[in-house]
C-alpha positions as CSV (number, residue, x, y, z in Angstrom):
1,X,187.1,205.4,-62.0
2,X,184.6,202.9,-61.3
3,X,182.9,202.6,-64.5
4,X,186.1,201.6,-66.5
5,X,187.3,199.2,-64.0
6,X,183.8,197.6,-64.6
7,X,184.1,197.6,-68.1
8,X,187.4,195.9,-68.3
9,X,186.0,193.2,-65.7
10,X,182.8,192.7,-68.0
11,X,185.1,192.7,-71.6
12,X,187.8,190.2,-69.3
13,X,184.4,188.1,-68.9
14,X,182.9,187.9,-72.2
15,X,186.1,187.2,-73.9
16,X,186.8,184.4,-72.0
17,X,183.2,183.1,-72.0
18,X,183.8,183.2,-76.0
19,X,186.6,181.2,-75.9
20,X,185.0,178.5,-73.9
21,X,182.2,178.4,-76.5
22,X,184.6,178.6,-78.8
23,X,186.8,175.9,-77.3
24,X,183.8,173.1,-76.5
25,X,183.0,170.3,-78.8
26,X,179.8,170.3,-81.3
27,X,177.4,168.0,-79.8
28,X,177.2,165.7,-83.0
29,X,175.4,162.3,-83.2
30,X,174.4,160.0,-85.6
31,X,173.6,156.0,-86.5
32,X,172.9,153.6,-89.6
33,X,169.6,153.3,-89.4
34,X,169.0,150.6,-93.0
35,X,170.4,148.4,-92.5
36,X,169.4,148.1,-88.9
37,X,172.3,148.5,-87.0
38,X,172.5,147.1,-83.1
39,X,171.2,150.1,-82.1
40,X,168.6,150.9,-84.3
41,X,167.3,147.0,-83.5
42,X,167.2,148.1,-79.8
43,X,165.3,150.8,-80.2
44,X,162.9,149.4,-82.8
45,X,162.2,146.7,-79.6
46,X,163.5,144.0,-82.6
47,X,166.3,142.7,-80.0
48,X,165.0,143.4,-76.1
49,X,167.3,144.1,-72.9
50,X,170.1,146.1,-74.4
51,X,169.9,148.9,-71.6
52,X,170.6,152.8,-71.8
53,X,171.3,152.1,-76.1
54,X,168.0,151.4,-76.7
55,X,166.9,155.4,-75.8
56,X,170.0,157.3,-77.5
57,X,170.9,154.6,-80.7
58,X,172.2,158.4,-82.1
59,X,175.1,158.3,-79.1
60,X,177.5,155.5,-79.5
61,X,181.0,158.2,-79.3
62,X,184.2,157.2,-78.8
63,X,188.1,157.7,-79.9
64,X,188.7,157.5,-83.4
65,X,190.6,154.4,-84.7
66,X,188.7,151.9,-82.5
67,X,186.8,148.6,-84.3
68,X,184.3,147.6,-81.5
69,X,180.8,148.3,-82.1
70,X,180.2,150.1,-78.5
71,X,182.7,152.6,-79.6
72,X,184.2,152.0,-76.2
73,X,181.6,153.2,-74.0
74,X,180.9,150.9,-71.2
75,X,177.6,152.0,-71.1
76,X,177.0,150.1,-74.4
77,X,178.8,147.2,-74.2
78,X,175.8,145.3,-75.0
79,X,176.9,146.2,-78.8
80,X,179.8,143.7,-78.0
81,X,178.0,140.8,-77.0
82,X,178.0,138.3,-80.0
83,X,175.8,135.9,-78.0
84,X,173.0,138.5,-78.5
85,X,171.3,136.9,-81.0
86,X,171.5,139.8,-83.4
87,X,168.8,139.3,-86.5
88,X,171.1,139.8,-89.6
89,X,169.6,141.4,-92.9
90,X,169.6,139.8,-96.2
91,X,171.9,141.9,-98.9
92,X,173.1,141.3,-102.0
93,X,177.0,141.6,-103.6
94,X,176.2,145.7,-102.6
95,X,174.2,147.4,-100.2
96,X,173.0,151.4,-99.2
97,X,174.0,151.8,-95.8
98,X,171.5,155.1,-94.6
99,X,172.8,156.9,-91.4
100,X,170.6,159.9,-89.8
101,X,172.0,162.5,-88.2
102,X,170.4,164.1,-85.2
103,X,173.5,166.8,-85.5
104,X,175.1,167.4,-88.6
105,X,178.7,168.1,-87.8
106,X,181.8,168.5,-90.1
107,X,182.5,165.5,-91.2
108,X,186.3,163.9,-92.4
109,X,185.8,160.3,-93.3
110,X,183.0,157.5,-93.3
111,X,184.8,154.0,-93.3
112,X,182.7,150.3,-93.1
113,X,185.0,147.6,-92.2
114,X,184.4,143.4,-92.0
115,X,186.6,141.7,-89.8
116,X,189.9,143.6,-90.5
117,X,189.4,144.8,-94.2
118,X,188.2,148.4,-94.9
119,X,185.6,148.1,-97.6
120,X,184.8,150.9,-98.1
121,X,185.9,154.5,-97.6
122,X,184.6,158.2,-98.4
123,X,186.0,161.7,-98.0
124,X,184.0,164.8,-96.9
125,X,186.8,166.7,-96.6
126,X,185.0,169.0,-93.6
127,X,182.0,169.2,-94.9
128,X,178.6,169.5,-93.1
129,X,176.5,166.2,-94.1
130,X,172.8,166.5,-94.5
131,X,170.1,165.2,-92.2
132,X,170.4,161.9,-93.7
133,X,173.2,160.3,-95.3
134,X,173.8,157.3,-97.9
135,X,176.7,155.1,-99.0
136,X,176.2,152.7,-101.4
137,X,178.9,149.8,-100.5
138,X,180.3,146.8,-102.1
139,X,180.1,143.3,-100.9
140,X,182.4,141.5,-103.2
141,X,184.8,138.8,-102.2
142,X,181.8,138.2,-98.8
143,X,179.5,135.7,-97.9
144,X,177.4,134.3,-95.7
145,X,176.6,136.1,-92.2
146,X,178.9,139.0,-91.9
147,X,179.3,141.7,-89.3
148,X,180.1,145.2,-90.6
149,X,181.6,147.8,-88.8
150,X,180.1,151.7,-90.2
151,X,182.8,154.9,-89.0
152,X,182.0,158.2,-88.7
153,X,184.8,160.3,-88.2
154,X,183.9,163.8,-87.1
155,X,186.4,166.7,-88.3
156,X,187.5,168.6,-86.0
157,X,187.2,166.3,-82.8
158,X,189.2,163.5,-81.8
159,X,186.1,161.2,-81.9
160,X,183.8,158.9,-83.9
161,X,180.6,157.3,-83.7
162,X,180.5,153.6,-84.5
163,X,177.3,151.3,-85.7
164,X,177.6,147.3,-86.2
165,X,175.2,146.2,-88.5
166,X,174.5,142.1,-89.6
167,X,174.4,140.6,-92.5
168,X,173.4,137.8,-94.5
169,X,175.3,138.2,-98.0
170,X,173.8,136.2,-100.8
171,X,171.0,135.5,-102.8
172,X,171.0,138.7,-105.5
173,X,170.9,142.8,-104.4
174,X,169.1,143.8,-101.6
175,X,166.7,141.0,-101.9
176,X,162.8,142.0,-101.3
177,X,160.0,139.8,-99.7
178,X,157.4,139.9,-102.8
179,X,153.9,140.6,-100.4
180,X,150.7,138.3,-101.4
181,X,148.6,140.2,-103.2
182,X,144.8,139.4,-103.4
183,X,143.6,139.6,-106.3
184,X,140.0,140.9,-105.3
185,X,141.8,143.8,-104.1
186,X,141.2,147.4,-105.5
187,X,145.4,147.6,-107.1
188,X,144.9,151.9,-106.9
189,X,144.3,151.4,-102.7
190,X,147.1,153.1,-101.4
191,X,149.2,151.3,-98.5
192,X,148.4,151.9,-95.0
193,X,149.5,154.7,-93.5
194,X,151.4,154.3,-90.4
195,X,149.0,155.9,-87.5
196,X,150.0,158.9,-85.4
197,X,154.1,159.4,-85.6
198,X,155.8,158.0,-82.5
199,X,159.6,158.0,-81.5
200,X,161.1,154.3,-81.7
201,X,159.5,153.4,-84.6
202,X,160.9,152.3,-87.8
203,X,159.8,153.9,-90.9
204,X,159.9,152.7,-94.7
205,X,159.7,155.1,-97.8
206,X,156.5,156.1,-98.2
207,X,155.1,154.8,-94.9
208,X,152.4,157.9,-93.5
209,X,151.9,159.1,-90.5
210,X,149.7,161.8,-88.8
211,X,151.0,165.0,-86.4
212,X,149.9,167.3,-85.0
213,X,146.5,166.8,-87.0
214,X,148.6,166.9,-90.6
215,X,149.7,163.8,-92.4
216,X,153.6,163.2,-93.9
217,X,154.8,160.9,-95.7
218,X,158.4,159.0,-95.3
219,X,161.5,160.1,-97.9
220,X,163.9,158.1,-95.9
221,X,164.1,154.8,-94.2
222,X,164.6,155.4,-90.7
223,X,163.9,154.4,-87.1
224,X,162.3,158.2,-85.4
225,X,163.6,159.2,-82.2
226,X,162.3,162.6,-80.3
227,X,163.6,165.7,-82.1
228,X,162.5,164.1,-85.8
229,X,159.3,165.4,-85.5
230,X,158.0,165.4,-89.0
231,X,157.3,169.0,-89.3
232,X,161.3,170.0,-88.2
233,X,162.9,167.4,-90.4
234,X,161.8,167.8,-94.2
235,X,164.9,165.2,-95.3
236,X,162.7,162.8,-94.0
237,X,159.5,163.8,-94.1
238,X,157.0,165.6,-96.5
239,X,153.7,166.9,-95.8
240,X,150.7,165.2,-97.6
């Protein structure tokens, strides 16, 4: 009589231990990486003193439907402070806002907001987004030193994750600096390479790095954080 009494405790247990995995929220995080957002500038070391943000720029969760740039959280209230002195990136009329994902959950909507307009809106419907993600957006109608306000609405949770990234709209698309070039120079040297891969840095497309003894080279614009390892994330990186 034992036995069966044991096995009905044990089937009690695992059912219930499936519902609460069932039941718990997907960890999923993410942040606009190019243009910097706040977050990405903190951890890059570009804007200094933000706090906790600066370690987790993937993490800024809150309630759907909000329009602050902390999402909410007190813990990253710094986002809200407009007498930071956030550096603000020269765009054109449009702009490719990249995001990175450090969990790809099913995703609803992306929205980008300035001031109270919505500029911009996509549909995933519940899909799973890759590793990295890309919107081109439209700046028409905007000048001048803008904040924008980048949504990502998770599925099936009632939360979002929220970037701020500034702006300074004008002077053609996604203006360039033009580097001096010396004309004694060999034109066929490749550009440096980045030096050994290390989390908080910001890497440009086709920057390369060494790890683990291998060298990679950059398919994404984005600032690395640990877990983005090159050799676990071949959307952004791909071995020389």
């Amino acid at each position: 009589m034992r036995r069966p009494i044991v096995f009905s405790i044990l089937t009690v247990a695992a059912v219930l231990t499936g519902a609460l995995v069932v039941a718990a929220p997907a960890q999923a995080h993410g942040y606009v990486s190019s243009p910097p957002s706040r977050q990405a500038l903190c951890a890059q070391g570009r804007v200094t003193n933000c706090g906790q943000i600066q370690y987790e720029p993937q993490s800024v969760e809150g309630p759907k439907g909000l329009r602050s740039c902390s999402g909410g959280n007190s813990r990253f209230s710094v986002l809200d402070n407009e007498s930071k002195g956030w550096p603000a990136t020269s765009v054109g009329s449009s702009v490719t806002f990249n995001w990175v994902l450090t969990a790809r959950h099913a995703t609803s909507t992306w929205e980008y907001y300035i001031g109270g307009s919505r500029i911009a809106y996509f549909n995933d419907g519940g899909r799973q987004p890759g590793a990295t993600v890309s919107h081109p957006v439209s700046l028409a109608g905007f000048s001048g030193r803008q904040k924008v306000l980048a949504i990502w609405n998770i599925a099936d949770t009632a939360n979002a994750f929220y970037a701020c990234v500034d702006v300074q709209i004008g002077g053609g698309p996604n203006p360039t600096p033009t580097p001096t070039v010396d004309p004694t120079s060999n034109p066929t040297t490749p550009p440096p390479t980045g030096g050994t891969w290390a989390a908080g840095t910001a890497y440009q497309t086709g920057s390369e790095v060494t790890y683990g003894g291998t060298t990679y080279r950059c398919l994404q614009p984005h600032t690395a954080i640990p877990g983005w390892e090159p050799p676990y994330v071949p959307a952004l990186w791909q071995r020389v």
